[in-house]
Every structure is written in C-alpha cells, then in structure tokens.
C-alpha positions as CSV (number, residue, x, y, z in Angstrom):
1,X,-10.5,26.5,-17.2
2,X,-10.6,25.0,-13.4
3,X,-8.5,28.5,-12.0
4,X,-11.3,30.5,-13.8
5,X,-13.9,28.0,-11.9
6,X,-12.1,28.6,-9.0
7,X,-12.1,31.9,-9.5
8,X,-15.8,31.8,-9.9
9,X,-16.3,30.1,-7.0
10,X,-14.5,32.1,-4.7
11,X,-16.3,35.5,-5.9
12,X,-19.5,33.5,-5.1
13,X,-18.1,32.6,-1.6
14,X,-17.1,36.5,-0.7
15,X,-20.5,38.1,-2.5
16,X,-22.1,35.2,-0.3
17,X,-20.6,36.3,3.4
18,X,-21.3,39.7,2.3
19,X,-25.0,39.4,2.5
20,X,-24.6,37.1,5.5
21,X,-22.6,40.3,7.2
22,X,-25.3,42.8,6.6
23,X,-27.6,40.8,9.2
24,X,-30.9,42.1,7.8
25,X,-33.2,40.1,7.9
26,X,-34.9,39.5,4.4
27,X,-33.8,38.0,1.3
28,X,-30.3,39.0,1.1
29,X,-29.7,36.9,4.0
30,X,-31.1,33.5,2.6
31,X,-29.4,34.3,-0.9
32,X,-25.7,34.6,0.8
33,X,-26.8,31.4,3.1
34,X,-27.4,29.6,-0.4
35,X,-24.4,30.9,-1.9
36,X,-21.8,30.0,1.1
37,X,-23.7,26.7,1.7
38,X,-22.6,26.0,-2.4
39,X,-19.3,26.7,-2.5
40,X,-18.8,24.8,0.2
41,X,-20.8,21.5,-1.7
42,X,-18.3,22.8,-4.7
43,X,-15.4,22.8,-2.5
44,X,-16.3,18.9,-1.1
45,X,-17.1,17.8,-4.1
46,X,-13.9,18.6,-6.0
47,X,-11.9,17.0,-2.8
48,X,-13.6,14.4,-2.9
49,X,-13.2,13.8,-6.7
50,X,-9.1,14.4,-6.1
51,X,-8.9,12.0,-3.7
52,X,-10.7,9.3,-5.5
53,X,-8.3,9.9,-8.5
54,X,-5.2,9.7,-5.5
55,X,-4.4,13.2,-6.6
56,X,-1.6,14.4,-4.7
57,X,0.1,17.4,-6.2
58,X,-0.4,20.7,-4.3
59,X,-2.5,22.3,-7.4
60,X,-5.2,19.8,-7.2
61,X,-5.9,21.2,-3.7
62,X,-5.3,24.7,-4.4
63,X,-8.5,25.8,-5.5
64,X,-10.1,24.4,-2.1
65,X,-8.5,27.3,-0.6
C-alpha cells in the first residue's frame, strides 16, 4: 500500500512540473503550482512522521525520493 502511495505521489509531482513547464499563463499553471506545492507537504509530512517513530531503515525514506 505505501509504494502504490508513493507511486501516486510521484505521478502527481511529474503531471505537476509538467504544467509548471508549459509557462502559460492560465490555469494549468496554478493547478501544477498546487500539485508540486502537495507532494512536497506529502513528502514533509511522512519524514516527519519516520522520524518521530526513530525510523531508520532505508525504506522508510525511500519514498521521499
């Protein structure tokens, strides 16, 4: 379940910095600003949460990549 989160996430982050590339102005540009802004509240959050439990193994920081 979290590497098809993660998975989610990261499709969200790339569809995201897609509509920030095309540098129209418009909505597309405000919808990719939402979707990068986020993951990256996604990405904090689950760091965040990992090192509160003391979580050190590798996979608990692998889907912050």
């Amino acid at each position: 379940m979290w590497r098809a989160e993660a998975r989610w996430w990261r499709t969200v982050g790339a569809e995201g910095e897609a509509l920030l590339r095309q540098g129209r102005d418009g909505p597309g540009v405000v919808v990719g600003a939402v979707a990068v802004l986020s993951v990256d509240a996604w990405r904090v959050r689950a760091a965040l949460a990992s090192a509160a439990r003391g979580d050190r193994a590798r996979e608990a920081f692998d889907a912050l990549v």
